[in-house]
C-alpha positions as CSV (number, residue, x, y, z in Angstrom):
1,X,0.0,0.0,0.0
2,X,1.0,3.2,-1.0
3,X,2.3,5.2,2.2
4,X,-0.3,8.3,3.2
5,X,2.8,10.7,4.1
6,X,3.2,13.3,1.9
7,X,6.8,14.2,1.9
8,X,8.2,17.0,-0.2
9,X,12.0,17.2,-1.4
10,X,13.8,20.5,0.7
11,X,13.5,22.5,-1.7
12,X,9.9,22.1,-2.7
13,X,9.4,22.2,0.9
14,X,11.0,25.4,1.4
15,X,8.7,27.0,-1.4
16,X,5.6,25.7,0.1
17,X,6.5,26.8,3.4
18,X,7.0,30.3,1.7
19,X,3.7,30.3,-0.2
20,X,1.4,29.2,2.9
21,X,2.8,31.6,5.2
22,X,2.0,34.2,2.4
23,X,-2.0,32.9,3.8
24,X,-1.6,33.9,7.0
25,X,-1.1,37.9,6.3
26,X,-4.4,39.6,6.9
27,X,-6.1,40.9,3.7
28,X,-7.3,44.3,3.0
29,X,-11.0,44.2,4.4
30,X,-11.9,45.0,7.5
31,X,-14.5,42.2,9.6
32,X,-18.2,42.6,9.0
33,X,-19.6,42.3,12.6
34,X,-23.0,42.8,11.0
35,X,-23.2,39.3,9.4
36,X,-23.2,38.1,12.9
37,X,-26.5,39.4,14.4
38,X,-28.4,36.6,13.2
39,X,-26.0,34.2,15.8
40,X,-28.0,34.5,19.2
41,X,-30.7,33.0,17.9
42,X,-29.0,30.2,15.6
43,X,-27.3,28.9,18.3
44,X,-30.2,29.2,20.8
45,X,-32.4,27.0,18.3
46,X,-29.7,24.7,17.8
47,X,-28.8,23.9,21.8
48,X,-32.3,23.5,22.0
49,X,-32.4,20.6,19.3
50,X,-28.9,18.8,20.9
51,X,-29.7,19.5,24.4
52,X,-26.8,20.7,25.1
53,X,-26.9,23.1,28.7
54,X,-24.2,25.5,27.9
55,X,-21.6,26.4,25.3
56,X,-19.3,29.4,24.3
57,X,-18.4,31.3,21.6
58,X,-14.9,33.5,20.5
59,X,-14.3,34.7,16.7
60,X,-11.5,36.0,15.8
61,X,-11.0,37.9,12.2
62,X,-8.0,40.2,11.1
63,X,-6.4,39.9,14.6
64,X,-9.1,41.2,16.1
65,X,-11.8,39.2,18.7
66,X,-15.0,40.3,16.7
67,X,-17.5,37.8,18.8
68,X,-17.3,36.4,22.3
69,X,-19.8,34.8,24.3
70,X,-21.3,32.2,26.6
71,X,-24.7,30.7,26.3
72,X,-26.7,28.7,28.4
73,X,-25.5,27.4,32.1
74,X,-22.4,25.6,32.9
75,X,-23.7,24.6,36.2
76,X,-27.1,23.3,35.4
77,X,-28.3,21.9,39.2
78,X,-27.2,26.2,39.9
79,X,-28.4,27.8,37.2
80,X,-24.7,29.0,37.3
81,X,-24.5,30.8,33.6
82,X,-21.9,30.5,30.9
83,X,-20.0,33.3,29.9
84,X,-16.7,33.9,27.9
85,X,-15.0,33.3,30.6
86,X,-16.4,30.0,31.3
87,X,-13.5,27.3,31.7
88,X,-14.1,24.3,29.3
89,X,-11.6,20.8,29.0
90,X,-10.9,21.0,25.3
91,X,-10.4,17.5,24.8
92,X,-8.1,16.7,21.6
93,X,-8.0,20.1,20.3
94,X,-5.3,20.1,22.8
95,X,-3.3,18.0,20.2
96,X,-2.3,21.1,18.0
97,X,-0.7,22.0,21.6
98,X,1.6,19.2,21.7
99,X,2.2,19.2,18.0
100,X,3.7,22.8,18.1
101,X,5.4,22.1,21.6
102,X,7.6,19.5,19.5
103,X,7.9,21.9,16.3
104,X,9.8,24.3,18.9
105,X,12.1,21.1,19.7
106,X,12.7,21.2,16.1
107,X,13.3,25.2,16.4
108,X,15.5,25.1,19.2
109,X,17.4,22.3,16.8
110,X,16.9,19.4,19.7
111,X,15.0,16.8,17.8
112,X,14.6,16.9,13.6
113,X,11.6,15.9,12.1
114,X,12.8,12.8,10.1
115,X,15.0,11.6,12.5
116,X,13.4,7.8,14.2
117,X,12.8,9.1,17.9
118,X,14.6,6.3,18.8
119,X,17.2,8.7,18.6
120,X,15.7,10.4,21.6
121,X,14.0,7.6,23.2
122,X,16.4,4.9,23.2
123,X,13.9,2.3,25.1
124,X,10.5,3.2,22.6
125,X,9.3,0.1,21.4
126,X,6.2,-1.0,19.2
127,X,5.4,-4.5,18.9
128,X,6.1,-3.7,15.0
129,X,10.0,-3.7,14.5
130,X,9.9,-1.5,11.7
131,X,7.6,1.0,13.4
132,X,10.1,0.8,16.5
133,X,13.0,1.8,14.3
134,X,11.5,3.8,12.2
135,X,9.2,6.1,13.8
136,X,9.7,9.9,13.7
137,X,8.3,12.7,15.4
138,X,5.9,13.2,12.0
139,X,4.7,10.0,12.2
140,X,4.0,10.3,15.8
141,X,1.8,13.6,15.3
142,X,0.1,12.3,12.0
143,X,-1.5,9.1,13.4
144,X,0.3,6.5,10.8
145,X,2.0,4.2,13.2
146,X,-0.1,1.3,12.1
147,X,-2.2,0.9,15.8
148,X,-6.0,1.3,16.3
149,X,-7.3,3.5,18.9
150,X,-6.4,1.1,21.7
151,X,-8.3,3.5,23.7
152,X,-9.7,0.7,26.4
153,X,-5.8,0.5,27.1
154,X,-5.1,4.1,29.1
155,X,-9.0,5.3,29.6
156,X,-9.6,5.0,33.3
157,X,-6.3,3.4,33.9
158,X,-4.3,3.6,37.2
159,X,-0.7,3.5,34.8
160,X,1.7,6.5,34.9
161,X,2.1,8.3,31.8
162,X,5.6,6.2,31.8
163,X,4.0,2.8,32.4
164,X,1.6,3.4,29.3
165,X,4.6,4.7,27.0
166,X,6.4,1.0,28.1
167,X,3.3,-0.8,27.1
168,X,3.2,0.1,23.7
169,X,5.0,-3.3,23.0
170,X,2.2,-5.2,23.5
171,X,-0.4,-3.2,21.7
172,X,-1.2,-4.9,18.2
173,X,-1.0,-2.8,14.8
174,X,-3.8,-3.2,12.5
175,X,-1.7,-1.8,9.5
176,X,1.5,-1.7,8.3
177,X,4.1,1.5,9.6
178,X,3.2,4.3,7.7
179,X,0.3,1.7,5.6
180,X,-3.0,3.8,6.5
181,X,-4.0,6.7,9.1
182,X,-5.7,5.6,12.5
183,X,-6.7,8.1,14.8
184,X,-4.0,7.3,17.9
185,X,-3.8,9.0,21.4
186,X,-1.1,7.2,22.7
187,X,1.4,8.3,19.7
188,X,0.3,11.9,21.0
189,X,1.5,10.3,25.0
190,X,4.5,9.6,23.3
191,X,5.0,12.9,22.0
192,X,4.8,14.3,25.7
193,X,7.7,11.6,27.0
194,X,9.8,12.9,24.0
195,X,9.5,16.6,24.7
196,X,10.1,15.4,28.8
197,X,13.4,13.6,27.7
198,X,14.6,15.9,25.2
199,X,13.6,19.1,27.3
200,X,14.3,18.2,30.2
201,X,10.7,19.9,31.6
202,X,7.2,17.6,31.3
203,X,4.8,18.3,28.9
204,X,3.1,19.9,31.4
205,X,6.1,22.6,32.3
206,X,7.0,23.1,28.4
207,X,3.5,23.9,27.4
208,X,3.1,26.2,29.8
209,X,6.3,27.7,29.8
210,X,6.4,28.0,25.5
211,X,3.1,28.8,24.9
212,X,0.6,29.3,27.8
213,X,2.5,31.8,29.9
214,X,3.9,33.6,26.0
215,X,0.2,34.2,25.2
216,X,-0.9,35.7,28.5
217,X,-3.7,32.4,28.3
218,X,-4.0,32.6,32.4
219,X,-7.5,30.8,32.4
220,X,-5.8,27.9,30.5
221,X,-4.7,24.8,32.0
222,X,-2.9,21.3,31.6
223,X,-4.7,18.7,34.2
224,X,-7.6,17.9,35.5
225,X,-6.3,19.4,39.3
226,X,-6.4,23.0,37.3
227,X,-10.0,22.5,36.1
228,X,-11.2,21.5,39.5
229,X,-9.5,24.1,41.4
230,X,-10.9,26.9,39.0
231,X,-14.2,28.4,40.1
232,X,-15.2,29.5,36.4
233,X,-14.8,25.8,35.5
234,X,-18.3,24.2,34.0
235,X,-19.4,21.2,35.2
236,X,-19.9,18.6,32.3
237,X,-23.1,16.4,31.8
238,X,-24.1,13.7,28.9
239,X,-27.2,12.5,28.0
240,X,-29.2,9.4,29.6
241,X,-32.7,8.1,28.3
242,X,-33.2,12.0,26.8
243,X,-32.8,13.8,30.2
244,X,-29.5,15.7,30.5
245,X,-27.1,14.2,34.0
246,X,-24.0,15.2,35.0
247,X,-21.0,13.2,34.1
248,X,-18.1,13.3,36.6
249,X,-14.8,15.1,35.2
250,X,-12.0,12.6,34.0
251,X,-8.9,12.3,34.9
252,X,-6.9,11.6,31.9
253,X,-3.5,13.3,33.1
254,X,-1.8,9.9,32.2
255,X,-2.0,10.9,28.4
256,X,-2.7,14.2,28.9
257,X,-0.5,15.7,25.5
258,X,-3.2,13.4,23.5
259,X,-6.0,15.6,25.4
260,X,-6.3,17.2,29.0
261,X,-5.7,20.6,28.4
262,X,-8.8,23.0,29.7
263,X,-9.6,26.9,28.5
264,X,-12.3,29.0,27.7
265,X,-12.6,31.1,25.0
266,X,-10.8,33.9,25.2
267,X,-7.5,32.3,26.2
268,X,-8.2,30.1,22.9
269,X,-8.9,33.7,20.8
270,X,-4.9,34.4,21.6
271,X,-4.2,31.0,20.8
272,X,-5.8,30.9,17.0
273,X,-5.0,34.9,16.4
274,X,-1.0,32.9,16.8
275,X,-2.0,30.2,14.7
276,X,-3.0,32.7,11.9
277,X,-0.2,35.5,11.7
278,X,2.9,33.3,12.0
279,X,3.6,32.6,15.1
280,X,3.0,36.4,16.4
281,X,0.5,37.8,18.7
282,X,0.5,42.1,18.2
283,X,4.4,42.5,18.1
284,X,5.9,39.9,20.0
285,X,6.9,36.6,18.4
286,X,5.7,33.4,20.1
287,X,7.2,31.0,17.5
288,X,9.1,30.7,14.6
289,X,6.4,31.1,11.6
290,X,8.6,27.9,9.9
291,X,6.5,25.8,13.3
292,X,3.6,27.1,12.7
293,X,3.4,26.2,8.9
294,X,5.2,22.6,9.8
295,X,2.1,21.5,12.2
296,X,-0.7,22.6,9.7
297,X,1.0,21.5,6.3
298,X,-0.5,18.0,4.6
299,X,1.5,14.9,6.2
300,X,-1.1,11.9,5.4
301,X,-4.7,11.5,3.7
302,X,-7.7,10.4,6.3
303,X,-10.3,8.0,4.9
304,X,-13.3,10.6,3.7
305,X,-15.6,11.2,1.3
306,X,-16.4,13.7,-1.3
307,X,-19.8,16.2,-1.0
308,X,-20.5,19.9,-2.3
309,X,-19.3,21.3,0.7
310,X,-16.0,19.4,1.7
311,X,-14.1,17.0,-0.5
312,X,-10.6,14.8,1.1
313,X,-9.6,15.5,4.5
314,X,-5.9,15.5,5.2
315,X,-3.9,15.3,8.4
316,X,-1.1,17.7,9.4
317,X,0.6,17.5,13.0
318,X,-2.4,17.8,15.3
319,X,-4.5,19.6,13.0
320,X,-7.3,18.2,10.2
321,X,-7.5,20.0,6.7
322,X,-9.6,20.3,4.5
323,X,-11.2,22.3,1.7
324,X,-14.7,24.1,2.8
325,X,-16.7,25.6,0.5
326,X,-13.9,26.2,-1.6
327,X,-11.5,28.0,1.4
328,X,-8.6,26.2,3.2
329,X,-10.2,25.1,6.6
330,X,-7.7,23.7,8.8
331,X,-9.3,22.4,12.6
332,X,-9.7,19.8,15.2
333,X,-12.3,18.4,17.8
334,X,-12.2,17.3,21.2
335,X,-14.4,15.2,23.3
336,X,-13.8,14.1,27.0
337,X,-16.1,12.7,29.5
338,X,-19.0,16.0,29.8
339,X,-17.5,18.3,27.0
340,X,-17.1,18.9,23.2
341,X,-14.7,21.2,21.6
342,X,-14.1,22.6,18.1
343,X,-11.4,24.8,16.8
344,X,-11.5,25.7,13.0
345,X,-8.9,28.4,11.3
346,X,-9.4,29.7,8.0
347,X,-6.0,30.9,7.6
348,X,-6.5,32.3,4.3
349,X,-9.3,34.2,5.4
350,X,-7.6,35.0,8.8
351,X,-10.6,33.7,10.3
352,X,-10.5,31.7,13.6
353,X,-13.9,29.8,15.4
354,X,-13.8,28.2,18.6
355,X,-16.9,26.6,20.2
356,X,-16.5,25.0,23.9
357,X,-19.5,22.9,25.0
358,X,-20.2,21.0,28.2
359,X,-22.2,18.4,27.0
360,X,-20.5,15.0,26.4
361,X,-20.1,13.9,22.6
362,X,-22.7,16.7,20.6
363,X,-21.7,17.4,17.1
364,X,-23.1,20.9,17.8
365,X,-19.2,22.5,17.7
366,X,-19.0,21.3,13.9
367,X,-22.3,22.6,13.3
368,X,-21.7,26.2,14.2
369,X,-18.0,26.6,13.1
370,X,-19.6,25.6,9.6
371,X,-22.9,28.1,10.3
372,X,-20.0,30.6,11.2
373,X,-18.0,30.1,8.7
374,X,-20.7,30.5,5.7
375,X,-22.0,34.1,7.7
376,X,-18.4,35.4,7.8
377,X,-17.6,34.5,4.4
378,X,-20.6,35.8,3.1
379,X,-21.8,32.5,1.3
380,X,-25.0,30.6,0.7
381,X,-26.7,29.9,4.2
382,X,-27.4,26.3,5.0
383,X,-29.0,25.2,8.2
384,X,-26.1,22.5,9.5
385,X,-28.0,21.8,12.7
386,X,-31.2,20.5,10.8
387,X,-28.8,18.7,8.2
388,X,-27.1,17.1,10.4
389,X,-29.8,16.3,13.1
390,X,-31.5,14.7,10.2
391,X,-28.4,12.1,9.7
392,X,-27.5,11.7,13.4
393,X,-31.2,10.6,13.8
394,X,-31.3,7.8,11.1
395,X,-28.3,6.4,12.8
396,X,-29.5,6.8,16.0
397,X,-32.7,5.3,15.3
398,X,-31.1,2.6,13.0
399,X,-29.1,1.7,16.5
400,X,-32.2,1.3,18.2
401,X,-33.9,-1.1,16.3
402,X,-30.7,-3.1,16.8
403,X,-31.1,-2.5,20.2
404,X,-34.7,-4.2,20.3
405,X,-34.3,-7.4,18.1
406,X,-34.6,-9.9,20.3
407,X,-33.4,-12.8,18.5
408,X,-30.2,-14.3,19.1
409,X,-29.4,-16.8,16.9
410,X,-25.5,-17.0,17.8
411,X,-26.8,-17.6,21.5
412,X,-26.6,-21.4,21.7
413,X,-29.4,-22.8,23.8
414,X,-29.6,-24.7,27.2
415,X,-25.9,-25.0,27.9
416,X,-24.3,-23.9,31.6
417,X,-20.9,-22.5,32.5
418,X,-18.3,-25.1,32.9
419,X,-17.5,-24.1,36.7
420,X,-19.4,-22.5,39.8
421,X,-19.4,-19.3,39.5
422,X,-16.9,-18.3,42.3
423,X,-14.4,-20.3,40.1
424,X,-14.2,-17.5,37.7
425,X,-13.6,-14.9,40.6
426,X,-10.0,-13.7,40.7
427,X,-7.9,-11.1,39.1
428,X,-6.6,-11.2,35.4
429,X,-3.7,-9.4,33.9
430,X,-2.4,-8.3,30.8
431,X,0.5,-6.4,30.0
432,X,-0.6,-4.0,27.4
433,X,-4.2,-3.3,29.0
434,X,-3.4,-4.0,32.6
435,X,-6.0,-5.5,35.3
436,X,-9.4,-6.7,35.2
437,X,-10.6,-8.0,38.5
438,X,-13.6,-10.6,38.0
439,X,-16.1,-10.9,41.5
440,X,-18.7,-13.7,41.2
441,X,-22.5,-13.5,42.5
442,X,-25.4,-15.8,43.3
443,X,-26.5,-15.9,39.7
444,X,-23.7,-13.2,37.9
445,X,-20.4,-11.9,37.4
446,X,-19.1,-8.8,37.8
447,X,-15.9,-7.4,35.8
448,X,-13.9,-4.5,37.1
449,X,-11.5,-2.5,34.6
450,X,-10.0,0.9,35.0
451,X,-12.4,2.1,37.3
452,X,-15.5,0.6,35.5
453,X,-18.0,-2.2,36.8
454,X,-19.3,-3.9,34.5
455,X,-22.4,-6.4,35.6
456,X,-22.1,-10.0,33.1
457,X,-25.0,-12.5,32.9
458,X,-24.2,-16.2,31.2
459,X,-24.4,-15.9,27.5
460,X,-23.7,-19.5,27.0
461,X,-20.8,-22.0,28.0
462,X,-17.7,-19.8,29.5
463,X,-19.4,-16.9,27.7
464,X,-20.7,-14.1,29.7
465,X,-22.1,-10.8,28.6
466,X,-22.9,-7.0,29.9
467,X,-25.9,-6.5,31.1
468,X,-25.4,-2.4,30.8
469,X,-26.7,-1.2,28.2
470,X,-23.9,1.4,27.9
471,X,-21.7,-0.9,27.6
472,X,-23.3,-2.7,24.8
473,X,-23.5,-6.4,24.1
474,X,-19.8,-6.9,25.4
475,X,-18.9,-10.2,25.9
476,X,-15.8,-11.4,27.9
477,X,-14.8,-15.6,27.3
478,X,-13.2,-17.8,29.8
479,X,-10.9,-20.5,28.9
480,X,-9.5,-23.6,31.1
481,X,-5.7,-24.7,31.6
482,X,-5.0,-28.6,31.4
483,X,-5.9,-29.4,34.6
484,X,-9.6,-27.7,33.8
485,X,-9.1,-24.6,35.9
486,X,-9.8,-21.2,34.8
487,X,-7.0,-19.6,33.7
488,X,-7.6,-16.8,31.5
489,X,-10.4,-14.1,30.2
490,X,-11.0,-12.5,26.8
491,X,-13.0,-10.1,24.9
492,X,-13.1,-8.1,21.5
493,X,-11.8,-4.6,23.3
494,X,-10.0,-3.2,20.0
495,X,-11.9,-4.3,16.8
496,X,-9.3,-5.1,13.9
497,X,-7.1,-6.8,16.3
498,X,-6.9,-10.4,18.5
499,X,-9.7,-10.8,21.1
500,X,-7.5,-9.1,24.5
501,X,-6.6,-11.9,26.6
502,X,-5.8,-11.1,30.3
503,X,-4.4,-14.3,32.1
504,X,-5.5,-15.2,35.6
505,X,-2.8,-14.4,38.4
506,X,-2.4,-17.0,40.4
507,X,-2.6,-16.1,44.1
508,X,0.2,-17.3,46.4
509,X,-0.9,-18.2,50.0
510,X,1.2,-16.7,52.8
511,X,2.2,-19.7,55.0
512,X,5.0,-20.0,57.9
513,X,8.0,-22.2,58.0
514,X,6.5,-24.1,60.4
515,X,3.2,-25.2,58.6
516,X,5.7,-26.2,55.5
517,X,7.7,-28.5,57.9
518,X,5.4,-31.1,57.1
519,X,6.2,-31.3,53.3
520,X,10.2,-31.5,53.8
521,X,11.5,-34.8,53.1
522,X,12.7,-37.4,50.4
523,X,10.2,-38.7,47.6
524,X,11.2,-41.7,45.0
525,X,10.1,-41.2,41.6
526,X,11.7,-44.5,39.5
527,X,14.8,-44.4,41.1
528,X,14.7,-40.7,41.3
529,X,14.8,-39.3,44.6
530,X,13.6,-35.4,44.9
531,X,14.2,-33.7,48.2
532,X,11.7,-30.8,49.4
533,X,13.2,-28.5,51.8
534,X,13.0,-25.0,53.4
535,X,14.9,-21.7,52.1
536,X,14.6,-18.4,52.9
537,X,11.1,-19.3,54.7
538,X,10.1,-20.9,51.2
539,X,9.4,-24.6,50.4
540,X,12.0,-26.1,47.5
541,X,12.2,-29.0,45.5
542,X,15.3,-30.2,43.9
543,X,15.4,-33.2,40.9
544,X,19.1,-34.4,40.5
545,X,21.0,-32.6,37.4
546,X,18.5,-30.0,37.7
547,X,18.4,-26.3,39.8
548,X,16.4,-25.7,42.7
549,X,12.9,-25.0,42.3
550,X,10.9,-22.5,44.7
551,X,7.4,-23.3,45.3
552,X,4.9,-21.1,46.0
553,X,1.5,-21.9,47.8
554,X,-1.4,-21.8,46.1
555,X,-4.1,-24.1,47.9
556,X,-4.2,-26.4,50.7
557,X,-1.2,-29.2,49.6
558,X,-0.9,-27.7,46.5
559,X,2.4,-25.5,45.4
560,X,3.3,-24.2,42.2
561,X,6.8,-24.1,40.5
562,X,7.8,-20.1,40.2
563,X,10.8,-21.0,38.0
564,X,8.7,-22.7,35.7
565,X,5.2,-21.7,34.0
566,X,2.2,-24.5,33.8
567,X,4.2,-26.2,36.2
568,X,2.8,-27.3,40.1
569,X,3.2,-29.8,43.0
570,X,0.5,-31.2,44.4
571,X,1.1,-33.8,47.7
572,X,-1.3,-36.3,49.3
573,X,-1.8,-37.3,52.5
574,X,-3.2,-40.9,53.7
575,X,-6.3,-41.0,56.0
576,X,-4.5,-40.1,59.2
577,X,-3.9,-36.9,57.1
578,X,-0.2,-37.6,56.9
579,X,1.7,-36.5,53.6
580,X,2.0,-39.8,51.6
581,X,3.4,-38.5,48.0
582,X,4.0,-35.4,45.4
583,X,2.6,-35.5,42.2
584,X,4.6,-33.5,39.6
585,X,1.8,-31.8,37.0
586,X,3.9,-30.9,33.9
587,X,2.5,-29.8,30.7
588,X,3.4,-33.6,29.5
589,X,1.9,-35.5,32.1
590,X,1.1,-36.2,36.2
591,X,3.9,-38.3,37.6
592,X,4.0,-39.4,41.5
593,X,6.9,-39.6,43.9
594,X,6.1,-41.8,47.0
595,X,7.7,-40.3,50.9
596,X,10.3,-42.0,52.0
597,X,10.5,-43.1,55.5
């Protein structure tokens, strides 16, 4: 497959470079506040039809702030109102962010584009080899590493932003390096730890210190400990069985460059007025104008179609571009738990739109940057909320009749799980997607992950599934060792890729050197004679010609070898309960060694 970066030799580069940064110098005419008036009630129609309980407005044109303003509440159980200065998590429109932090790397001449950030990171690793040596700071930024989303991977999850960057390993690719784009947060993650160990400051410090504190953006920022401790910060809700609930702020500090930054719209009116004229903000120069035109030139083609309005969307460093209407749109979304976010420059127009939202997932931000768009630019009015209500509701509705067909036919009748439930209890790991704890009911499981709980009913043999219906119909599979114990859990968490498989840990009882004393002794196996003894407060067992093995308790007379995976020693005892034997289970076979006197 042909690769989707479009790379340029120098000097064609060069040129380019030249010719967009000739778009960002403001034209002759002066902005038409006029075209505006018809806004208030626009937008007033259209949070009525997504229910969405507060949002705010800031557009910029010619350098200058020509709208600004806050609609609806942002504290709906309050009737606390939003204004401009309402403080909103962005979500992934905190990508352009990260993408320019590393363009000033490439300024300050401590990282180069095309060189593999193995360079930098000398312990990056992808499960694809070619990927792990191969990868640049581009392909970080442009989402063309070849994974999925992954997403069920670092949402919700306890791991360190350092823990998640070494568990990249593990995470299957669903294309070839460089073979297709596939939207990524974790590349984005990735781009934080470089711009740590290159910079020597977190992503956190450099964004702050580069661009936040340069702009005088004081309202703006990086965690989810600034949005809680600032009182002008709206609460964020999402919408349950039509009525409108609140939904809980997310921490998501872990991969925060991919998406925790938080503003309202002013501080974002300084931050596209920079993104327009170069790099400068009045007379002072933020960044180089060669950074700014590196994060928002082409790098790969997303998969899009073609209509009157749009047509191809392409994917610079943290920004998407496009062609609206026939003038270069170049923007980027956001959506975390309670909010929505859209930013949309029309750099050669010198037009910026930025629409912050506390509702949880609402296409309402794409709806008015285009409304906005087609006012300022003086074209042909179309009413985006009714045109796009009208698609959102034949998908929605084409969902619910899924939703209510009641026939199963994969469901295979009258069969039973292969163990009592409290068999299946326990906690399972894996190394890419961490810990999933299973607790067993009277009639149901329960399966917690990353700070969900998730209820499962039998589906049908070692098959359970969800009973949330916000879940979906997620089912999770058990599977048996060869000695018929569980032993592992899976379910279809990434589509594209294997079913996730988290294997069960195997809990080791805590016992004293005195009640292992019974076990030490000799056993003869065919001439063989195996001595168990006590080391270090831990049973042994040592076969001639072989090392010592440590075993590890597991269950009453039952021990297994820590050396040695699928491995265990299992003793008997006689009627007077006196230990008799050790049976050795090995993957090949069960062989007994009787106690000598």
């Amino acid at each position: 497959m042909t690769s989707p970066i479009l790379r340029q030799p120098w000097i064609f580069r060069s040129a380019m470079a030249l010719l967009f940064l000739s778009f960002l110098l403001p034209a002759g005419a002066q902005p038409d506040k006029k075209r505006l008036k018809k806004l208030d009630d626009y937008v007033t129609a259209a949070m009525e039809t997504w229910s969405v309980p507060g949002l705010s407005i800031a557009v910029v044109q010619k350098g200058e702030v020509i709208w600004s303003k806050g609609y609806g509440l942002s504290d709906v159980e309050n009737k606390v109102p939003v204004t401009d200065q309402t403080v909103f998590a962005i979500g992934s429109s905190s990508k352009a962010f990260t993408a320019l932090a590393v363009a000033m790397l490439v300024e300050d001449g401590l990282i180069k584009w095309d060189e593999p950030i193995k360079t930098y990171l000398p312990d990056f690793e992808m499960q694809d080899p070619v990927a792990t040596e191969e990868m640049t700071a581009i392909d970080l930024l442009s989402h063309v590493s070849g994974l999925p989303r992954h997403d069920l991977a670092w949402y919700g999850s306890p791991k360190t932003r350092e823990e998640l960057y070494e568990s990249l390993q593990y995470l299957e690719p669903t294309e070839s390096f460089r073979g297709g784009w596939q939207y990524q947060n974790l590349m984005f993650m990735t781009a934080g730890v470089l711009i740590e160990r290159v910079s020597g400051k977190t992503w956190e410090e450099f964004v702050q210190l580069r661009i936040l504190d340069p702009l005088g953006m004081t309202s703006t920022s990086t965690s989810l400990k600034g949005l809680e401790a600032n009182k002008l910060a709206a609460k964020g809700y999402e919408e349950k069985e039509d009525e409108i609930v609140l939904m809980p702020y997310k921490n998501i500090d872990n991969i925060g460059p991919a998406g925790s930054i938080n503003s309202n719209v002013g501080d974002m009116a300084k931050w596209m007025n920079m993104m327009l004229y170069g790099g400068m903000v009045d007379t002072n120069r933020v960044v180089e104008a060669a950074a700014v035109s590196a994060v928002q030139r082409p790098r790969a083609i997303m998969p899009s179609g073609v209509n009157e309005d749009r047509f191809y969307l392409l994917y610079g460093l943290g920004w998407m571009i496009t062609s609206y209407r026939g003038h270069l749109m170049v923007e980027h979304g956001g959506n975390i738990d309670g909010f929505s976010a859209g930013v949309c420059l029309l750099p050669q127009d010198s037009i910026g739109i930025v629409v912050l939202t506390n509702k949880n997932g609402t296409p309402i931000t794409s709806v008015l940057e285009f409304y906005l768009a087609d006012l300022i630019l003086d074209l042909e009015e179309k009413d985006w909320s009714d045109e796009v209500w009208t698609e959102v509701s034949k998908q929605m509705e084409a969902m619910k009749n899924a939703e209510n067909d009641e026939e199963d036919i994969a469901k295979v009748q009258g069969t039973k799980p292969s163990h009592p439930l409290a068999d299946y209890a326990g906690t399972y790991e894996n190394e890419g997607y961490g810990t999933m704890t299973i607790v067993a009911g009277d009639t149901s499981l329960t399966g917690s992950y990353n700070g969900l709980d998730i209820p499962f009913e039998h589906y049908h043999y070692d098959v359970f599934q969800a009973t949330d219906k916000s879940i979906g119909k997620l089912k999770i599979q058990f599977f048996l060792n060869m000695d018929g114990e569980i032993s592992s859990v899976e379910s279809v968490l990434q589509q594209g890729v294997e079913p996730i498989r988290f294997t069960k840990k195997v809990e080791v009882l805590d016992l004293a050197s005195n009640a292992l004393e019974e076990y030490v002794g000799a056993y003869e196996l065919m001439g063989i004679e195996i001595a168990i003894a006590i080391e270090d407060e831990h049973l042994t067992m040592t076969v001639p010609g072989q090392p010592t093995y440590t075993l590890d308790p597991i269950k009453k007379d039952a021990f297994r070898l820590q050396e040695l995976e699928g491995f265990s020693a299992i003793f008997s005892r006689d009627e007077a309960g006196k230990i008799t034997a050790l049976t050795s289970v090995q993957p090949n076979g069960n062989f007994k060694a009787t106690r000598k006197e």
